[in-house]
BAFIKE-468715 format. One record per residue (C-alpha): residue in one letter; x, y, z negated. Coordinates in steps of 0.001 Angstrom, whole numbers, padded with zeros to 6 digits. Example, Ala and Ser with C-alpha at 12.3 -4.5 7.8 and 13.67 -1.06 7.14 Angstrom:
BEGIN
(A, (012300, -004500, -007800))
(S, (013670, -001060, -007140))
END
This chain:
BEGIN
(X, (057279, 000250, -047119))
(X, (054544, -000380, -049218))
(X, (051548, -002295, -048031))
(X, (048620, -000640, -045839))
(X, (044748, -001208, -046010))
(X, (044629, -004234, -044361))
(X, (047391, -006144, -046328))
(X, (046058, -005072, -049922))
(X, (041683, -005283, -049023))
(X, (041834, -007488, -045806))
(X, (040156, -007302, -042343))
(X, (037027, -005518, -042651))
(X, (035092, -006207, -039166))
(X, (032637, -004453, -039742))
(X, (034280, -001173, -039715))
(X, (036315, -002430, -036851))
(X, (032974, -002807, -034940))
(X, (032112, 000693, -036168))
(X, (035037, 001770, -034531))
(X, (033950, 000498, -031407))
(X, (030836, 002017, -031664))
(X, (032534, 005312, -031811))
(X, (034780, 005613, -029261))
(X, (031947, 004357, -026900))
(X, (029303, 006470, -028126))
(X, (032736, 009521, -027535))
(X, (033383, 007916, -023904))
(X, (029678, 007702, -022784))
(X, (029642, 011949, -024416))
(X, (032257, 013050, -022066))
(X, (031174, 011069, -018711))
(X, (027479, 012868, -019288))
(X, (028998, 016034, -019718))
(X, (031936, 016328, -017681))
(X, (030441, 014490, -015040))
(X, (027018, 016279, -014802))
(X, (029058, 019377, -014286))
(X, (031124, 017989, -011327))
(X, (028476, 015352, -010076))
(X, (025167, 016148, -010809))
(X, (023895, 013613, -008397))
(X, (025530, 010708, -010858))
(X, (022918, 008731, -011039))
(X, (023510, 007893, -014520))
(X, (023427, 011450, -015310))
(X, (020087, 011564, -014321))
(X, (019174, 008745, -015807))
(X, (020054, 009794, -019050))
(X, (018464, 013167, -018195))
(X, (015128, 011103, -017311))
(X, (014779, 009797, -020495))
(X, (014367, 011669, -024107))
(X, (015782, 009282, -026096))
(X, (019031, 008746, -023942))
(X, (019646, 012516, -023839))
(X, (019110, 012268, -027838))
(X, (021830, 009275, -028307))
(X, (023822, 010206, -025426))
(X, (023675, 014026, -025465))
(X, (024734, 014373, -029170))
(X, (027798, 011597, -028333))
(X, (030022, 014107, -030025))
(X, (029242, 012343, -033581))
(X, (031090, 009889, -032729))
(X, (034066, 011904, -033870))
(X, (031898, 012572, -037281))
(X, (031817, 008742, -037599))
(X, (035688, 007978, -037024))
(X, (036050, 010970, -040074))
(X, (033951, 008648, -042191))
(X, (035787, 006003, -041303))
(X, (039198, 007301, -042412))
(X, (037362, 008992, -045353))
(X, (035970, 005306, -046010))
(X, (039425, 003510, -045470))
(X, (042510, 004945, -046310))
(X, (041853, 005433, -050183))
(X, (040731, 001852, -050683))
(X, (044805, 001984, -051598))
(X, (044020, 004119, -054367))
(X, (041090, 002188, -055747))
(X, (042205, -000928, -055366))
(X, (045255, -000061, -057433))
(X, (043104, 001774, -060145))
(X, (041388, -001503, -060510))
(X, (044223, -003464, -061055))
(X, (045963, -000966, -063311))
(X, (048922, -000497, -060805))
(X, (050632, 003098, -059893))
(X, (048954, 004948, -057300))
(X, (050316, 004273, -053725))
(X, (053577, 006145, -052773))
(X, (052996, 008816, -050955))
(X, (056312, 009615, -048592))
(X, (055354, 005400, -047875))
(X, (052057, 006257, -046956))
(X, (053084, 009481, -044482))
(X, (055546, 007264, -043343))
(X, (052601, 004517, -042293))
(X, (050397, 006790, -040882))
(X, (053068, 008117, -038817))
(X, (053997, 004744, -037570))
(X, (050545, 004163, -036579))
(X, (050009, 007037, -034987))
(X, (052672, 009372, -032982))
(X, (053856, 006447, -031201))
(X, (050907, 006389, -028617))
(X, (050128, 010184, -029674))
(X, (053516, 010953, -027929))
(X, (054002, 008529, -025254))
(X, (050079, 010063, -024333))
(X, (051546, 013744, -024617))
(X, (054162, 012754, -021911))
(X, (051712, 011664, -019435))
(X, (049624, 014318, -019742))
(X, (052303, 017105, -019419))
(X, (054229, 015343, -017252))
(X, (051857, 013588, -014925))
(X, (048330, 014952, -015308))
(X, (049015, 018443, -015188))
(X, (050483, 018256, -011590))
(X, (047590, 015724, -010237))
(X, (045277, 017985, -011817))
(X, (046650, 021548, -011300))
(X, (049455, 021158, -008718))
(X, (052920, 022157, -009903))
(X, (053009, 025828, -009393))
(X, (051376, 025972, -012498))
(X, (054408, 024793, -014525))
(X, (056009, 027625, -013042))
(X, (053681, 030515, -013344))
(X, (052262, 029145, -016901))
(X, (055401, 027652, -017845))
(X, (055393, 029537, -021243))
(X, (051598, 028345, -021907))
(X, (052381, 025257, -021461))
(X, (055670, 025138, -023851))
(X, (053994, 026554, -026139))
(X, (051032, 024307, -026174))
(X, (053691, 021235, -026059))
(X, (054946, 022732, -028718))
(X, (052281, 022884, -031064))
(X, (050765, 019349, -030066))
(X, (054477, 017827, -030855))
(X, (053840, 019433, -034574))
(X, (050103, 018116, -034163))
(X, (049106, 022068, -034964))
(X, (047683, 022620, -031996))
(X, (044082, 022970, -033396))
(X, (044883, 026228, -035348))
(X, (045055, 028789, -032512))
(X, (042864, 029669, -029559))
(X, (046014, 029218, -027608))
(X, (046197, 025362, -028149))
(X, (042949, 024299, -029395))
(X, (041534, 023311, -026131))
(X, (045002, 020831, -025041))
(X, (045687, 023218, -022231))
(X, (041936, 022424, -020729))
(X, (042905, 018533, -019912))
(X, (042474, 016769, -023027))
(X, (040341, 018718, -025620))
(X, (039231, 015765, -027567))
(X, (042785, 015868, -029405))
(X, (041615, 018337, -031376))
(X, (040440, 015357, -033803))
(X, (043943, 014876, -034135))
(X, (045134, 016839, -035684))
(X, (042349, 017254, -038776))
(X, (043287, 013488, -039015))
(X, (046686, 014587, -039681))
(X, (046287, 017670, -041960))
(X, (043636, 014989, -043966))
(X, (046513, 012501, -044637))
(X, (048826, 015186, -045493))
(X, (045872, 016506, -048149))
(X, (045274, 012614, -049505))
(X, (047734, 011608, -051808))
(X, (046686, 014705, -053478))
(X, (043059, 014494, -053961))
(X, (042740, 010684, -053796))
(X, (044164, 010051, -057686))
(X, (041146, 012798, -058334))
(X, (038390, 011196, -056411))
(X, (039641, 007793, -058376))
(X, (038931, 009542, -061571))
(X, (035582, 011159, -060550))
(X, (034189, 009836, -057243))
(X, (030884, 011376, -056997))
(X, (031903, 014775, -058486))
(X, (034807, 014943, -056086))
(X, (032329, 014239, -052949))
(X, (030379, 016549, -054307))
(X, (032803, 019268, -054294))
(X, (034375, 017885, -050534))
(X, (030803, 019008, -049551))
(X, (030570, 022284, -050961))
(X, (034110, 023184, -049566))
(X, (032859, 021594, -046447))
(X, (029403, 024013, -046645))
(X, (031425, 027099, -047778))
(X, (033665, 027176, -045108))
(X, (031226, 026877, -042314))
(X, (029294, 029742, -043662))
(X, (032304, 031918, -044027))
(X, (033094, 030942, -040100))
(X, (030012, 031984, -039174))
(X, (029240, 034990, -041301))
(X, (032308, 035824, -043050))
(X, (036536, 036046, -042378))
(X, (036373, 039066, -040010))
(X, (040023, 040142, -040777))
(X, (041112, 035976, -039925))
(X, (038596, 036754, -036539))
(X, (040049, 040050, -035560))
(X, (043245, 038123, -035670))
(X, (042458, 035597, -033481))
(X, (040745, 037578, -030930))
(X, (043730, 039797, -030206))
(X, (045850, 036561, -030149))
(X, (043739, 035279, -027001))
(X, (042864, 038631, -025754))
(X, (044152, 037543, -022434))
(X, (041706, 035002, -021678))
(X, (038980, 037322, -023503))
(X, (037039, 035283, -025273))
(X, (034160, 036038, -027325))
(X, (033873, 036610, -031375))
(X, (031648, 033433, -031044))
(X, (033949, 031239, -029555))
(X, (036716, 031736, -032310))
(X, (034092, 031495, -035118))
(X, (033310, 027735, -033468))
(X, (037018, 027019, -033655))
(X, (037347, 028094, -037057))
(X, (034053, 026496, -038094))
(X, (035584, 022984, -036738))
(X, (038654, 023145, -038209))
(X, (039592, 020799, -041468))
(X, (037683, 022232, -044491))
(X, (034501, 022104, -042021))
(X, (035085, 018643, -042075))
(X, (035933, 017984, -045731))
(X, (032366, 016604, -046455))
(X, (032467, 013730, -044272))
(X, (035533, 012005, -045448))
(X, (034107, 012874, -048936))
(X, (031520, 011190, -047857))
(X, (033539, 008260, -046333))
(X, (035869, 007687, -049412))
(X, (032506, 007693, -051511))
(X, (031139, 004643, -048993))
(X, (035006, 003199, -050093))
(X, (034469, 003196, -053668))
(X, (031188, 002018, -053626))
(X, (031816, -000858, -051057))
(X, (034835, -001932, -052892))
(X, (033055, -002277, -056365))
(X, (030386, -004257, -054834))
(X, (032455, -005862, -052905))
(X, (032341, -010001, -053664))
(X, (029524, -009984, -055341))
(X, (026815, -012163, -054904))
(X, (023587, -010936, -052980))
(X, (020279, -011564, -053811))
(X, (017490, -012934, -051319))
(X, (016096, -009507, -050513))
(X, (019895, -007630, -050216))
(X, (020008, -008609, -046348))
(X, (016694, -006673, -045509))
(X, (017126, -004073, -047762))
(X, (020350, -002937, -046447))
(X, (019723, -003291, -043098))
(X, (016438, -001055, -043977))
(X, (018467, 001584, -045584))
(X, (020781, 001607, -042237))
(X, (017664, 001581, -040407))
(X, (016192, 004920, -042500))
(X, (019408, 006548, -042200))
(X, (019568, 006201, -038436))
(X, (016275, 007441, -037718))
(X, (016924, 010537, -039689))
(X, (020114, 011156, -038026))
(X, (018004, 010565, -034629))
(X, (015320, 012827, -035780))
(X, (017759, 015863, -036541))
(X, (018236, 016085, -033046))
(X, (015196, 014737, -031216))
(X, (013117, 018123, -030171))
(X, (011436, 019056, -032523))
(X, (012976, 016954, -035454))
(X, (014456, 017515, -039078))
(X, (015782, 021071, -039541))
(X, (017627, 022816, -042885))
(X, (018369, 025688, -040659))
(X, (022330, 026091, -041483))
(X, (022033, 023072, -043577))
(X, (021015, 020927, -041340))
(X, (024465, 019221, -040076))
(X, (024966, 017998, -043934))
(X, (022513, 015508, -042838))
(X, (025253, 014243, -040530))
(X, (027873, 012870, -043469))
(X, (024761, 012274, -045998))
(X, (023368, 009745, -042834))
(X, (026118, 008491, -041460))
(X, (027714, 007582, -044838))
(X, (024029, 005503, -045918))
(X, (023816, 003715, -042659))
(X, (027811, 002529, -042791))
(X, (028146, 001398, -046128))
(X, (024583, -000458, -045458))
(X, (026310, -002072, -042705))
(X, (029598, -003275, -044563))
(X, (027896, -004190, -047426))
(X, (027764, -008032, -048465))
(X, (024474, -009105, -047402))
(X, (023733, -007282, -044728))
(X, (023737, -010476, -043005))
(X, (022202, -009068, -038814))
(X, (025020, -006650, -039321))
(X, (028014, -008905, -038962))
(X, (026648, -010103, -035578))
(X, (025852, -006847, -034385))
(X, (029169, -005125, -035141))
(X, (031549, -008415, -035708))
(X, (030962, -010006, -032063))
(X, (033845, -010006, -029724))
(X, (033456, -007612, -027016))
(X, (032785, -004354, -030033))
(X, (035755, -005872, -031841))
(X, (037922, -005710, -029266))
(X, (037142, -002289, -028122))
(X, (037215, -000718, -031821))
(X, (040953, -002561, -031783))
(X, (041825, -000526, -028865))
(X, (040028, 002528, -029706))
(X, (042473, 005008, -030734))
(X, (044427, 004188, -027579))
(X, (040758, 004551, -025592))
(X, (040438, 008223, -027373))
(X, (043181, 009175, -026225))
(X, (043363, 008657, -022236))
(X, (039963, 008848, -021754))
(X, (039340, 012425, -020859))
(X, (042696, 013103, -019018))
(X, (041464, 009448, -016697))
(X, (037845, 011324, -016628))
(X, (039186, 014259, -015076))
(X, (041330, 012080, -012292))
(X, (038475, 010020, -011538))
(X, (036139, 012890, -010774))
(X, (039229, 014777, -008751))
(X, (040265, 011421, -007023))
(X, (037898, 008811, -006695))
(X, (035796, 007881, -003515))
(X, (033364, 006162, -005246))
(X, (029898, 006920, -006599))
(X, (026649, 006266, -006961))
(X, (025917, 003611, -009721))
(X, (029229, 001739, -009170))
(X, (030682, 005164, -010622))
(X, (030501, 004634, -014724))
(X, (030870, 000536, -014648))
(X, (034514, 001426, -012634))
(X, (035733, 004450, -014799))
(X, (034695, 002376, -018261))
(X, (036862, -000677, -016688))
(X, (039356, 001465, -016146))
(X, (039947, 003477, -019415))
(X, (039548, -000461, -021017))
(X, (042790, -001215, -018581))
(X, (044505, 001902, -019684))
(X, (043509, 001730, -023518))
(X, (044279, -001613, -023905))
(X, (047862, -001170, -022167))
(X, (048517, 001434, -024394))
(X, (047778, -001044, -027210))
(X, (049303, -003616, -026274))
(X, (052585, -002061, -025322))
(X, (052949, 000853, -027468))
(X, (050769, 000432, -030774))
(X, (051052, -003103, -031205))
(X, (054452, -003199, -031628))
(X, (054932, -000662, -033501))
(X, (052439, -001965, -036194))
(X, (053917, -005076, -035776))
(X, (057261, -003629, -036881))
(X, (055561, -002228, -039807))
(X, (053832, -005150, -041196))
(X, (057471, -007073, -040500))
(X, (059025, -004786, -042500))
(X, (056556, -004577, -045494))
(X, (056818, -008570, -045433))
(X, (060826, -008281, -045187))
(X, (060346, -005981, -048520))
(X, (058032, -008197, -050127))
(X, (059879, -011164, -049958))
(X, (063058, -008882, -051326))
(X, (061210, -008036, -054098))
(X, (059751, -011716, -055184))
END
């Protein structure tokens, strides 16, 4: 097995930090929503409600996911450059499926059993395995093949653990990869350019256009009746809505990577951590009331911000960034995120149905606890796993010396 990211560029902790920032920014998202629906006394609920800027960082938590897209965008074809630069065949590709898949179905599955085996009946007693037993198959089904984001049917993870939705566009993206990376190593900026038009295309065409692909769908779900609207959102979150922001992350990659080493000047530090800065208050702004607005444009802002204020904050010489995203407690938690993605909702859901406390002791003792659960999950599923994987590309190395 051929080497991953981290063997071939190194440990970037920056990113890792990033990916800390993400699954809290997800976490903190869900509690305020979830939990002002159940609790609306939670005090923290209305202490984020109290305050406009909370609801404006807290409220729009959901771009978290937009960030871990950038991050894979930003990541995964550093392969791909890296070999380009050193005049070296591009990366294998049934060796990269086969790395991806070590690194993620492991804890994907082990996840899937818990939550159809154990958090259904806690949740929804067991008669419903019986009465929705076909449902349920079917969605089990679909999340085995991780296609359970293309039909109304299975795009919500049978109510319990919608954020896997994310999931599977990771998926379908590293299926795409090996194909369009070698073309984004030839032409970079014209390929993110044309990531973003796809990207813009297909989100007009979900809200304005494919009536024959809506009909479709609506008859599929006709049972649970829902709306025209509601299947044009599904459709206009589905991969190719998304294609802009890991053309925008694997744009941050090449551009990191050829800068990568070099030597800042005196003024680098500031000016970086300005452009972050910039880039931050104008993804702020585009949801503040009354902020930026490019009517059905406006979400491009999301990649076109996201994208300045990351590579800004991996670059060499962005010197308060390393302390800010490369301090213990954010590495940690972007090390367990993907584990912390994944239980979080299901444990959200238990916690409101089973827990006797509240008050203010209520977020401190649910964030404790998805920490305990993610970093089991880590530590006993993912680790080894990658472990393995690194064993074996050193076994194969060694072979080949």
């Amino acid at each position: 097995m051929s080497e991953g990211v981290r063997e071939q560029i190194g440990f970037i902790a920056p990113i890792e930090g990033l990916r800390g920032v993400a699954v809290a920014w997800v976490v903190a998202f869900h509690y305020f929503v979830v939990r002002s629906q159940a609790f609306p006394q939670d005090p923290w609920v209305a202490a984020v409600l109290g305050s406009t800027p909370a609801t404006v960082v807290v409220g729009n938590g959901y771009l978290g996911v937009d960030l871990f897209f950038l991050i894979t965008g930003f990541l995964l074809t550093l392969q791909w450059f890296r070999h380009a630069q050193q005049g070296l065949p591009a990366p294998a590709t049934r060796e990269f499926y086969l790395r991806r898949a070590w690194r993620i179905l492991p804890a994907y599955y082990v996840q899937l059993i818990i939550l159809f085996l154990i958090c259904i009946p806690l949740l929804r007693d067991l008669t419903h395995w019986k009465t929705d037993l076909a449902y349920y198959l079917v969605n089990l089904s679909a999340h085995v093949m991780m296609m359970h984001y293309l039909t109304p049917l299975t795009s919500t993870s049978v109510g319990l653990n919608g954020a896997l939705w994310t999931l599977a566009l990771e998926a379908q993206w590293y299926l795409l990869l090996p194909l369009l990376a070698p073309i984004f190593v030839r032409a970079p900026r014209g390929s993110a350019v044309v990531l973003l038009a796809l990207a813009v295309a297909w989100r007009w065409l979900a809200q304005y256009g494919m009536q024959p692909l809506v009909d479709a769908y609506v008859t599929m779900s006709v049972v649970w009746s829902l709306p025209e609207s509601k299947i044009r959102q599904l459709l206009g979150t589905q991969l190719p809505a998304y294609l802009g922001h890991f053309g925008a992350g694997m744009l941050c990659g090449f551009y990191w990577l050829q800068w990568r080493g070099r030597s800042p000047g005196s003024t680098a530090g500031p000016a970086w951590m300005a452009a972050a800065l910039a880039a931050l208050g104008v993804l702020y702004s585009m949801h503040a009331p009354g902020g930026v607005r490019l009517g059905d444009l406006t979400w491009v802002l999301i990649p076109l911000a996201m994208g300045v204020a990351m590579l800004a904050l991996v670059s060499s010489g962005a010197g308060p960034a390393r302390p800010l995203l490369a301090n213990r407690p954010l590495q940690f938690l972007g090390r367990i995120s993907y584990s912390v993605y994944l239980y979080h909702l299901p444990v959200l859901l238990l916690w409101n149905k089973f827990s006797p406390v509240s008050g203010w002791a209520s977020l401190p003792l649910y964030a404790a606890i998805v920490v305990a659960v993610g970093y089991a999950s880590w530590r006993f599923v993912e680790a080894p796993y990658l472990q393995s994987g690194r064993l074996q590309d050193k076994v194969k190395s060694a072979a080949a010396a």
